[in-house]
Each structure stands twice: as C-alpha cells, then as structure tokens.
N, C-alpha and C positions, 0 to 999 in steps of 0.2 A: 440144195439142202436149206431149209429153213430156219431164221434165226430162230433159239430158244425165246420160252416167255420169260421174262423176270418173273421172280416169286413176286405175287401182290395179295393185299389182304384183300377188305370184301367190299365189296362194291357202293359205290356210294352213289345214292339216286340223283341230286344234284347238288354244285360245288354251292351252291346258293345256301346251302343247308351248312356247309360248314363253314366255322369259325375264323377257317385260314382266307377267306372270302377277304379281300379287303385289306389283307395283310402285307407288309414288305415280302417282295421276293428271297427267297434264301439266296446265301451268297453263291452256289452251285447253276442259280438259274438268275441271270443279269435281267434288271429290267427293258422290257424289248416295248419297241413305238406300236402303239396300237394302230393297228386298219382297222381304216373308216369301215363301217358296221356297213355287210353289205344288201342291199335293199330289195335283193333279188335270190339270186342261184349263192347255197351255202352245202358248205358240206356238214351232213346231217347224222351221217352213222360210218366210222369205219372200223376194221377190221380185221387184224393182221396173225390170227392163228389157224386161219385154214389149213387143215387137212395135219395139224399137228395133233398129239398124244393129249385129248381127250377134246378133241373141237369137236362142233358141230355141224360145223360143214367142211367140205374138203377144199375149199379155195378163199384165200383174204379176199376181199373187197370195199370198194368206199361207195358209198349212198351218197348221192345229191339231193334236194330237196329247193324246189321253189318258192318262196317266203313272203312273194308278192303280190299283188291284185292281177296283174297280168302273165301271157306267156310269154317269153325268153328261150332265143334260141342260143345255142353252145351252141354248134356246126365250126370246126376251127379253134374250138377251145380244148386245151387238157387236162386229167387228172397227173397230178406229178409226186414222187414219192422219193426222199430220201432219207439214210439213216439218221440217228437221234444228234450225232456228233458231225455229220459228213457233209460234201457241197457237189455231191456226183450225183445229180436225177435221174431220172429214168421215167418217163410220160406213156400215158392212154389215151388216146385221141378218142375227142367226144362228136356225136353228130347230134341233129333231132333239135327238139322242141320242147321244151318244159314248160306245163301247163301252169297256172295258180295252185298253189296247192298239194301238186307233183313230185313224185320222186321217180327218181333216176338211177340205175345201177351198174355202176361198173368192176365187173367181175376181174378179179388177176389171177397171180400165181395160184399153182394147185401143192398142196404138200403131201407126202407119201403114203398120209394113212388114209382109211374109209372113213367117211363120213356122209352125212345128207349132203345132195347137191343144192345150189343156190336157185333160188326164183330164176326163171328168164332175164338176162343181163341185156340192159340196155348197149353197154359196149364190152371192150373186152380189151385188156391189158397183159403184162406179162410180167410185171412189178412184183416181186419177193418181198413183202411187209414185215417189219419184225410183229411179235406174237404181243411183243411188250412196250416198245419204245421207239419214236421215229415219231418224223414230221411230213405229212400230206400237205399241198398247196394245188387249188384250184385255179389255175392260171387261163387268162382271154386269148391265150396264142397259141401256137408249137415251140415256142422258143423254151429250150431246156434253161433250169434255172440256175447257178452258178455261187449259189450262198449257204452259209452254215462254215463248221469248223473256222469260227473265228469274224464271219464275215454276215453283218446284218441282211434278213432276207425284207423287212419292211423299213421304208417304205418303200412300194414297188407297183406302179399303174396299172403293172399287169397282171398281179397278183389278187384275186378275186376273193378267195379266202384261204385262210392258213392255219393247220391244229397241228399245234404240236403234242406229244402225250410223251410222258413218262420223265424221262431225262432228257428230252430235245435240248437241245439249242437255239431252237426258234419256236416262237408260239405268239400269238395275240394276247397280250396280258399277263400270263404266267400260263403254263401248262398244264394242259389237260391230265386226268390221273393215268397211271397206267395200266395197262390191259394185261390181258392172261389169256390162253388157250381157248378159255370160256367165257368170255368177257369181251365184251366190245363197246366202244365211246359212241353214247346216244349225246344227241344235241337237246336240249329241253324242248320242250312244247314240240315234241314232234317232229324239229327242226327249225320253228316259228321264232325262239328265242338267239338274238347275235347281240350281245354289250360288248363284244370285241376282247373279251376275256374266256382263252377254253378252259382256266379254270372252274370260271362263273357258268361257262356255257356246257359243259358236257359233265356225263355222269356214263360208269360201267354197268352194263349187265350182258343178261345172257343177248347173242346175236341175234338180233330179227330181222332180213335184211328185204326192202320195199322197192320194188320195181317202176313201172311206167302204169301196167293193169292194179298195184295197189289203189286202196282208198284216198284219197284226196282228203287232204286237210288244209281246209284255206285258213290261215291265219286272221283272227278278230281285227287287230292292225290295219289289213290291208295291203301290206307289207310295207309297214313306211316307215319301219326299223326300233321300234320301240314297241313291246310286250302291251298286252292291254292293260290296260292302267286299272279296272272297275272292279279290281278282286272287292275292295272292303275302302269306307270312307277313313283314310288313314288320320282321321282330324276328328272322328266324333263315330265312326261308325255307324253309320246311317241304316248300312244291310243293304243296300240296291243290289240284286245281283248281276254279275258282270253277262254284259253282252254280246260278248268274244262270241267267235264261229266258230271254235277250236276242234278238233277233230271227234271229240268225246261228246259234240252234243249241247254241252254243260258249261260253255265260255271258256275263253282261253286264260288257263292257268297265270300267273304271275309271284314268282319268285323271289326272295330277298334273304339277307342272312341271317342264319339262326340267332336267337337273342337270350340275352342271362335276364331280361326283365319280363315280368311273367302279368297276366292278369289274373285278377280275382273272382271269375263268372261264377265259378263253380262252387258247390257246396257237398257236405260228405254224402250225402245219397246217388242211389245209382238214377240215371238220368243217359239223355239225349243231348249231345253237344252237336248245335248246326253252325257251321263256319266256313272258312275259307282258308285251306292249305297252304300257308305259305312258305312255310321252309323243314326239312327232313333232314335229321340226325342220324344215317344207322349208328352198328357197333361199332366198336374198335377205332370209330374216325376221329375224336377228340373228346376231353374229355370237361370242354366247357360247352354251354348251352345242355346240358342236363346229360351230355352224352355218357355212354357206358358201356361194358361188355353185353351183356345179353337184353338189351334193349333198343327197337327203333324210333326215336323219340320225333313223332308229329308236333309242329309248332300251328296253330292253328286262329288266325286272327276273328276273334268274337267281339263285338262292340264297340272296336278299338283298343283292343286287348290283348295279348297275346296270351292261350290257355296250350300249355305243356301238356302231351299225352305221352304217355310211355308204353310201347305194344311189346309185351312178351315175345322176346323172339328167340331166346333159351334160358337155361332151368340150371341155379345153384347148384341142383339135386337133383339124381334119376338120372337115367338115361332110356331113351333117346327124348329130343327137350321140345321142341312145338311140332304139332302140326296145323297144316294150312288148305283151307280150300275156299272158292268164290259159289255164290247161288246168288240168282238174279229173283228178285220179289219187289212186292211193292214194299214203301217205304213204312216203317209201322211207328206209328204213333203219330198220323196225320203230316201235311203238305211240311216241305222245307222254312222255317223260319228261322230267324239269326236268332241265335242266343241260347241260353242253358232249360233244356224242359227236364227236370228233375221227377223221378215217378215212371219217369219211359224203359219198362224192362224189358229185356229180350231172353226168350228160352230158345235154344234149338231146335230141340226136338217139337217140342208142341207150338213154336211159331214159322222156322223155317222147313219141317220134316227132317234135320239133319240128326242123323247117328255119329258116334264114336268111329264108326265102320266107314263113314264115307269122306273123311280125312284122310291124306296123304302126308306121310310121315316124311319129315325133313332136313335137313342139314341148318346150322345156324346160316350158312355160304348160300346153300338154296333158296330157305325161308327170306333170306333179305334179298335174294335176286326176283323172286316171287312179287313179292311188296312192290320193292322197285320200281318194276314194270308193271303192274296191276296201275298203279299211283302216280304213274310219270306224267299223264296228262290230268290230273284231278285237278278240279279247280274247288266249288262247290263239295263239302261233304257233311256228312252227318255221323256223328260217333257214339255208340253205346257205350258206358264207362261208369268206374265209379272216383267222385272226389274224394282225395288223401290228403289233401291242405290245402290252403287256401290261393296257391297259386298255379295249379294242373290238375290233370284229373288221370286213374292209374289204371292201364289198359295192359292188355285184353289177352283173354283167354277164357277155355271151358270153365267156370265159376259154381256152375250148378244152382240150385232153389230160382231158376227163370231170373241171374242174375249174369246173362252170359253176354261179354263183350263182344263187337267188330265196329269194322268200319265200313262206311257206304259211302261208296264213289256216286258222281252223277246224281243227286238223290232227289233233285228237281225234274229229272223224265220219268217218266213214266212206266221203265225198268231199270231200276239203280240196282247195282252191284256190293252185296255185301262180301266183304274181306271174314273170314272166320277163321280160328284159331281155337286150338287148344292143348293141354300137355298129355301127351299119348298113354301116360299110365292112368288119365280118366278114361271110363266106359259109359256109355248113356247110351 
C-alpha cells in the first residue's frame, strides 16, 4: 500500500524564486551540514506518487542526471530511499554509464491504480516512496545507509547526493517542497543547477520523467559546479548574452532570489520587455517580492535592474479564470535586444492566427504547473506587457485593440516560443 500524499498547495517553479531562500530553517527542520555540491551524477527529478489516486504514471521513480563535461560510471552505486522521519533504507542498484549531459532512470514501486507507464528504465528498484514526504540519497556503494530519526545523514564520503522533500529530517540546506500525487521535485536547469540547497535547488510540477534515449543537455559550466554566471552584468548591465549550452538552446539559465527592489525600465505604454529571467514568484507561495493569489510574478533582470511582471494566472471575477496555450513563431518586433522597446504590440489573431477556440481552459493548479515547465529552463526572454508604475510592468492576458500580452521563451533562435493567455469569457 502506498503512503498517502500530504495535502500541498501549488507548485513552485524554483525555491530561488522564493523569499524563504536564504532564510533561517524553522525550528521543525534543524540546520543540516551541507554536501560538497556534487560535480558529476545528481539526482535530478524524483517521484513518489505512482500509481496513486490521480498520478500519472503508475510507478514512483528517481531520475539521475549527469552535470559534468565527462562520462561517469555508477556500476556498484545505489539509489537509496527512506521515510521523512526514519533510518531503515531500502536501495536500487545502479549499473551503466552516464554520458555528459545524461539522464538516467530508476523505476520502483508500482501503486494499485492505472496510469501511463514510465519511459524505459535504466534500472529497477522496489522502494515504496511516499507521494509527499521522504528523503532519497545517491550513494557510491551497496552499503545501506543507517541515518535519519535523530541521527545526521551528512557528512558522509559516500553519499553522492541527498534531497530531502516535505518534512524530512535530512536534506542539503533545508528541504525540498513537498510533492503530491501530481507533482514531482525537478532539479533547476534541467538537473545542471547543485548550491547544496534542495530548497534552492528543486521546484514541483507535473512528472516528466527522462531516461538514457532522452535529449542530452550538457550544462554551459561544464560541470564544474557553479550555474553559468553570464545571465546579465549584475554591476552595470552591459546585455552580453549568456553563453551556456543549456538544454533550451538559449544559455544556461541562472537563478537568484526573488527581490522587493524593483527597477524603473519601463514606462506606461504597451511595449516589448527583452531580459533575462531570473527569479519566479507563483501564487499562494508568499506574499513578499510582489507575490499574490492570482498572479505569477516574473522578476526579470534589464540593465541591471530588476523589472516585476505579473502574468494573470486567475480572475477576481468569472468563472472559469485563465486559459493557456504555447505557438512557435518568429520573434516580432525585430532581433532580441536588452531593454524596454515601448510601441511593440502584439494582436493574436492577426499576428499569431490565434482564436479564442484554440486555448485550453485551466485550473489556477494547471495554468502554474503549465508556466512552470514551459519556463524552467528560460534564460533569455522577451515579454509583451503593458507598464503600471514605475517599477514593473502588468501582464498578461487576452487585452484585445492588438494590445495582447505573452511571453517568449528562447527569443534569440530562430523559433522562440510564445506563452499565451487569456480570460475564457473573451471571444476573438
């Protein structure tokens, strides 16, 4: 029988985004010694509501991911799993080779309902994950691990990496958020990002889980343990854009915590914001750095600036509150440049051929698990908006007279991906 999931609210694309970034530990989770940030094989996505009462697939599992310039073999290495409070393990024995770039997937328990089956599993386990709460460790041996309820599991030579989620008792830095049925702990950049914090380092969404035949994403790094540094000159903002190989194309993302200090790019005309992503606010996660219920608040570094975007992500009034859908097009209003082009409007219909009709209508829960993942590897973006004061600019949705907001991922290749939004009681 599989543990139930804790109730948890909505997902939050990364810890870097929130507020509690950098905060003391509550007194319920003790400060825990960091591991050395590891330079190679990390655990990258895992997974503990298979085959429960609204999963998506019918078996838990944890994703490995290689983070370094080279391959790294596990053969003799395990995955290891214990509950949130406990020190009784239970291991998956790993074999093979992980390439640069690589992910690796070790499939375990199965739970009693139907669901989609997982990708081809690199290995195969037999570990019961809870749905909500518990601690994973990537261990270089067979030897079962013997820590938790009471007793420190770092530092530990042989402990390669270690996420704890929810209520653990062990974690790198403070703990990862917790999961749900629907929900599973993504590691940032892909898996590319380790500060030795799963708070800092993982965010929930829906499960996607990457095998050995997935795409390869080599890290801008190299893997030499530190995130690429070139998002934005954080001293004058110069605009170079960053050089990362990151899986999206577009440079490897880099991350920091959301900020109450705003910059002034923007003016009240609708326009074209081109920046660089650096920290996400959903809803419900706090209610400093601009946060709120029906808003996911993009912080977006221009100039050396920080400009606040706020994306409708549900509605005062009416029901039902946004919908969401992506189209791939060129970028409009000429080549990626940093800074505020004011004048740049976007209609739907007569720029991207979108109807009212070809929106899918959404859940607040959905629409930010959508975003989420659309935006988890953005580095580079460009935003159609309109300014509301002098320190952010107010997004996005159907607006209508060719004054209609989104966002565009990637915007520097040569098919960038526009985010689109609108509230379902418009029709066009």
């Amino acid at each position: 029988m599989k543990l139930p999931a804790r109730p948890t609210q909505f997902a939050v694309l990364a810890a870097l985004a929130s507020c509690a970034y950098g905060t003391p530990e509550s007194p319920d989770q003790p400060p825990q010694i960091l591991a050395t940030g590891s330079p190679d094989i990390v655990i990258s996505q895992l997974y503990g509501g298979g085959g429960n009462s609204g999963a998506q697939f019918t078996h838990d599992f944890v994703e490995l991911f290689n983070r370094s310039a080279s391959s790294v073999s596990i053969t003799g290495w395990t995955v290891q799993y214990a509950s949130s409070t406990g020190n009784s393990w239970a291991a998956a024995p790993l074999s093979g080779t992980i390439p640069a770039g690589g992910y690796y997937l070790v499939q375990l328990a199965a739970g009693s309902g139907t669901a989609a089956a997982l990708p081809t599993p690199d290995a195969t386990g037999s570990m019961n994950m809870s749905g909500s709460t518990g601690k994973v460790a990537l261990v270089s041996n067979q030897t079962l691990l013997r820590c938790g309820g009471g007793t420190a599991c770092l530092p530990n030579a042989a402990i390669h990496d270690l996420v704890g989620y929810g209520s653990a008792d062990s974690f790198e830095g403070s703990a990862a958020p917790t999961q749900a049925n629907t929900t599973a702990g993504f590691r940032a950049g892909g898996g590319c990002t380790d500060t030795n914090s799963n708070a800092a380092d993982f965010t929930t969404a829906a499960p996607d889980p990457r095998n050995s035949a997935s795409a390869h994403n080599v890290c801008g790094g190299g893997g030499g343990g530190t995130p690429d540094a070139g998002v934005a000159d954080a001293g004058g903002g110069g605009g170079t854009p960053d050089a990362g190989g990151g899986g999206t194309g577009d440079g490897t993302p880099t991350r920091q915590p959301c900020t109450g200090t705003f910059g002034s790019a923007m003016t009240a005309t609708f326009g074209r914001l081109d920046g660089f992503l650096v920290a996400i606010v959903n809803p419900n996660t706090t209610t400093s750095c601009r946060g709120d219920d029906n808003h996911i608040h993009l912080q977006v570094r221009v100039n050396g600036g920080i400009e606040d975007i706020a994306v409708n992500a549900a509605s005062t009034t009416g029901n039902p509150n946004v919908d969401f859908r992506t189209v791939g097009a060129a970028l409009r209003g000429g080549a990626w440049s940093e800074g505020w082009h004011p004048g740049q409007t976007l209609d739907y219909p007569g720029n991207l051929g979108v109807s009212s009709t070809s929106f899918t209508e959404e859940t607040l829960t959905q629409l930010t698990a959508s975003v989420d993942n659309a935006i988890a590897n953005a580095n580079h973006v460009s935003i159609f908006g309109t300014g509301f004061d002098g320190t952010g600019g107010h997004l996005i949705h159907r607006q209508g007279g060719s004054h209609d907001g989104a966002i565009v991922i990637n915007p520097t290749t040569s098919n960038p991906t526009y985010l689109l939004f609108h509230f379902t009681t418009q029709s066009f």
